[in-house]
C-alpha positions as CSV (number, residue, x, y, z in Angstrom):
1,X,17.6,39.8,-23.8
2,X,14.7,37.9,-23.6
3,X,13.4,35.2,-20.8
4,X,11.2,32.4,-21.5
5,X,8.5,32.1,-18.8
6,X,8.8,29.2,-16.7
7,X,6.0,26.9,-16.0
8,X,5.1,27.0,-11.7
9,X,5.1,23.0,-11.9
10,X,8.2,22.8,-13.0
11,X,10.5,20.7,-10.3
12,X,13.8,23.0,-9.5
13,X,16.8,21.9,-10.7
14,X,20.3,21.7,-8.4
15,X,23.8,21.1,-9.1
16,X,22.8,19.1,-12.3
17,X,20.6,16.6,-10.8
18,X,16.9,16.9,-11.7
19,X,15.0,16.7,-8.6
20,X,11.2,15.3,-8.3
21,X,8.8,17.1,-7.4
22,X,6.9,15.3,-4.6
23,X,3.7,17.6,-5.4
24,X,3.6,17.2,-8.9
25,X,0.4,15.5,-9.1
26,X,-1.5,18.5,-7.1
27,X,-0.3,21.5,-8.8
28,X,-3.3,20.7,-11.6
29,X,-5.7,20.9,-8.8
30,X,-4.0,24.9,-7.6
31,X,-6.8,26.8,-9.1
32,X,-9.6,25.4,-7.9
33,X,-11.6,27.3,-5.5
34,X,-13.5,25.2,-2.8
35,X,-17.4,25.4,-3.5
36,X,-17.9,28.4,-1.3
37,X,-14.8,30.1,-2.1
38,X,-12.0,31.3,-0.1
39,X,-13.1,34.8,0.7
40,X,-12.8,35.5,4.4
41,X,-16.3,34.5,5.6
42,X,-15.7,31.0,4.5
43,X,-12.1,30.8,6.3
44,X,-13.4,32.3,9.3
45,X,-16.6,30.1,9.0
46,X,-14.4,27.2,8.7
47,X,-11.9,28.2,11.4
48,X,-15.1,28.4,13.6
49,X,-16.5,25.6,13.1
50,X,-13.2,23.6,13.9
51,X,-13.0,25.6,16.9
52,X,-16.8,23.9,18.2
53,X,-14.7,20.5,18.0
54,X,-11.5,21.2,20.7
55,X,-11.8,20.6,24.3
56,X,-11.2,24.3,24.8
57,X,-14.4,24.9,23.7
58,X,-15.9,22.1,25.2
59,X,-14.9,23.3,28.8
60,X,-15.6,27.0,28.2
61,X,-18.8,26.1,27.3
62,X,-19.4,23.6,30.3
63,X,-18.3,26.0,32.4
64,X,-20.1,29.0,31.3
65,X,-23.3,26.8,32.0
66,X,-22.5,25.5,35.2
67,X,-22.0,29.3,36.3
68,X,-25.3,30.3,34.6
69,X,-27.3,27.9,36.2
70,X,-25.5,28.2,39.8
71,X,-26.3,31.4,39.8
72,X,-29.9,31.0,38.7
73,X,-30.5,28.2,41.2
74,X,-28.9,29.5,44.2
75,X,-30.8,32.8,43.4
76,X,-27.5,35.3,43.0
77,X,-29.1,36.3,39.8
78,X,-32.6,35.6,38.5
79,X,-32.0,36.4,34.8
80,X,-33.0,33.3,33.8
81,X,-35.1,31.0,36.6
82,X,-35.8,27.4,36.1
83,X,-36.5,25.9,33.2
84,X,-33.6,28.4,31.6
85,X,-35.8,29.2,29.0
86,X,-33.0,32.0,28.1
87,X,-30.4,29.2,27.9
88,X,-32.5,26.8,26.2
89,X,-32.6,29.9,23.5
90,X,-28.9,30.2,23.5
91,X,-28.5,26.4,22.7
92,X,-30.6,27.0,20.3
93,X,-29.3,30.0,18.6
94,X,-26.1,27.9,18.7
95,X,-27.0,25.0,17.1
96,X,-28.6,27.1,14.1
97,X,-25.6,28.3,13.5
98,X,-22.9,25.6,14.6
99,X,-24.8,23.5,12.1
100,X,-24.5,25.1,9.0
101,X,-21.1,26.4,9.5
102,X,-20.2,22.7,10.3
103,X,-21.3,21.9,6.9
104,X,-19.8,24.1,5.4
105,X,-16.4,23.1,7.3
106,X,-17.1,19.4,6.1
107,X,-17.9,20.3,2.8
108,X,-14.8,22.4,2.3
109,X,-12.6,19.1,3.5
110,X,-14.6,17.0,1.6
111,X,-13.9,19.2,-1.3
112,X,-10.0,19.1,0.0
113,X,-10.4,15.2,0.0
114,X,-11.6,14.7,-3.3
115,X,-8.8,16.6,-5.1
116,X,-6.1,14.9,-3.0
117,X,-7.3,11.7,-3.2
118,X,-7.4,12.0,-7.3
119,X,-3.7,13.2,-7.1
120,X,-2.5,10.3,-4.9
121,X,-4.6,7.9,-7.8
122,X,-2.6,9.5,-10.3
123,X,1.1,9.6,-8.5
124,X,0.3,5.9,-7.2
125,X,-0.7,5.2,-11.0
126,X,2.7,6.4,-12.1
127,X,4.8,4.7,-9.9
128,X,2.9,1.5,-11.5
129,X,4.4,2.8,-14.7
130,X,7.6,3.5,-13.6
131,X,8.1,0.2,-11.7
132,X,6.6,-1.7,-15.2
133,X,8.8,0.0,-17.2
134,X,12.1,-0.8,-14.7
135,X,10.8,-4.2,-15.0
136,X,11.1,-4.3,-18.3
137,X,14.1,-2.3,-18.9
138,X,15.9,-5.2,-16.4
139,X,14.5,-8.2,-18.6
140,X,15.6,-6.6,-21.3
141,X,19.5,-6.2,-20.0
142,X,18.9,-9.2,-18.2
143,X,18.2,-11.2,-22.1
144,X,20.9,-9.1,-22.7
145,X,23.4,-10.5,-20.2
146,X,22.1,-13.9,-20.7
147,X,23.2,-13.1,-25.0
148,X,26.5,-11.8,-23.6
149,X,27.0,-14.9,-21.5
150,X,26.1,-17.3,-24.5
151,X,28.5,-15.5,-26.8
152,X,31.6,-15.1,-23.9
153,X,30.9,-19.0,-23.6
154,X,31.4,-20.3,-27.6
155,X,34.3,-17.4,-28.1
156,X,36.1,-19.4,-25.1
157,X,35.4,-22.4,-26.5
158,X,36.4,-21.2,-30.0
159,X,39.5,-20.0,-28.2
160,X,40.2,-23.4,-26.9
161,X,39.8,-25.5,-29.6
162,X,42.0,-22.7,-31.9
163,X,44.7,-23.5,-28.7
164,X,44.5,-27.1,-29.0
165,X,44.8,-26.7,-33.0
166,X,47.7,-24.4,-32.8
167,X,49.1,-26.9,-29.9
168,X,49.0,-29.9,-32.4
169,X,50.2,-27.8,-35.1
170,X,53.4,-26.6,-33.4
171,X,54.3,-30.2,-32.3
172,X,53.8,-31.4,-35.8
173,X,56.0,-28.6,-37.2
174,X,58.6,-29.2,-34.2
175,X,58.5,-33.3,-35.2
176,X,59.5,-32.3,-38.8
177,X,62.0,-29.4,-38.4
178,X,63.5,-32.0,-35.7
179,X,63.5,-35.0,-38.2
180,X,64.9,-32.5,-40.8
181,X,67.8,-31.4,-38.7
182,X,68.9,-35.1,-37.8
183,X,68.7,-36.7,-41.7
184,X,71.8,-36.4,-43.2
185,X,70.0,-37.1,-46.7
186,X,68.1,-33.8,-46.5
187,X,71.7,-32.1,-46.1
């Protein structure tokens, strides 16, 4: 027995009724591979670089300041005296690297964005089509309906008039048989 391969875009099918698939429009886009690939230094670059932009990060880093220079001021430690050269460094160091990697983050959205905003172009574009062509599928039954009505109208007037003919006929044909029955010459 053989089996025809299925196509992975193809929207699954229940109990008869053919169901749409909502993502139709993105599974062209699948293969792409963002511009620095998906290996695990860009994820983890990427993950990174979102992680410079929570709070949590935020308040570890204030706080992780506040204690090196309290204990550089008050003189617990003298690592690092005033003007923090040292942490001047590590900002530094930081920045060379939270740059790039922020880049790189915004680059790989951007990428993201791109592809996504093509597919909506393309599903909005078909529901154009689809609401054009139920547009004209309802004129169309709507001419149709107005034909139907035109045609339903003359056949009841047709009806009518064949009524009022048959009406007149039978009264004629009553006057005579009546006239016949009651002339004794006919007999």
């Amino acid at each position: 027995m053989t089996t025809q391969p299925s196509t992975p875009a193809a929207p699954p099918a229940s109990a008869g009724a053919q169901k749409r698939d909502h993502m139709r429009f993105h599974h062209p886009h699948v293969h792409l591979a963002s511009v620095y690939g998906d290996d695990w230094f860009a994820l983890k670059a990427e993950a990174f670089a979102r992680f410079f932009g929570t709070p949590t990060f935020l308040v570890a880093q204030t706080t992780l300041v506040a204690i090196w220079i309290g204990l550089n001021v008050s003189g617990i430690a003298k690592f690092d005296l005033y003007p923090f050269i040292l942490l001047n460094l590590a900002f530094s160091l930081q920045a060379a690297y939270a740059a790039p990697l922020i880049l790189l983050a915004q680059t790989r959205q951007a990428d993201r964005d791109k592809v996504l905003t093509e597919a909506d172009a393309q599903h909005r574009e078909a529901l154009a089509v689809d609401a054009q062509q139920r547009m004209e599928v309802a004129e169309k039954q709507s001419a149709q309906m107005l034909e139907l009505l035109r045609l339903n109208t003359a056949l009841t007037e047709t009806t009518k008039e064949m009524s009022l003919r048959i009406e007149t006929l039978t009264r004629e044909l009553h006057g005579r048989m009546c006239k016949t029955d009651g002339d004794p010459k006919q007999s």
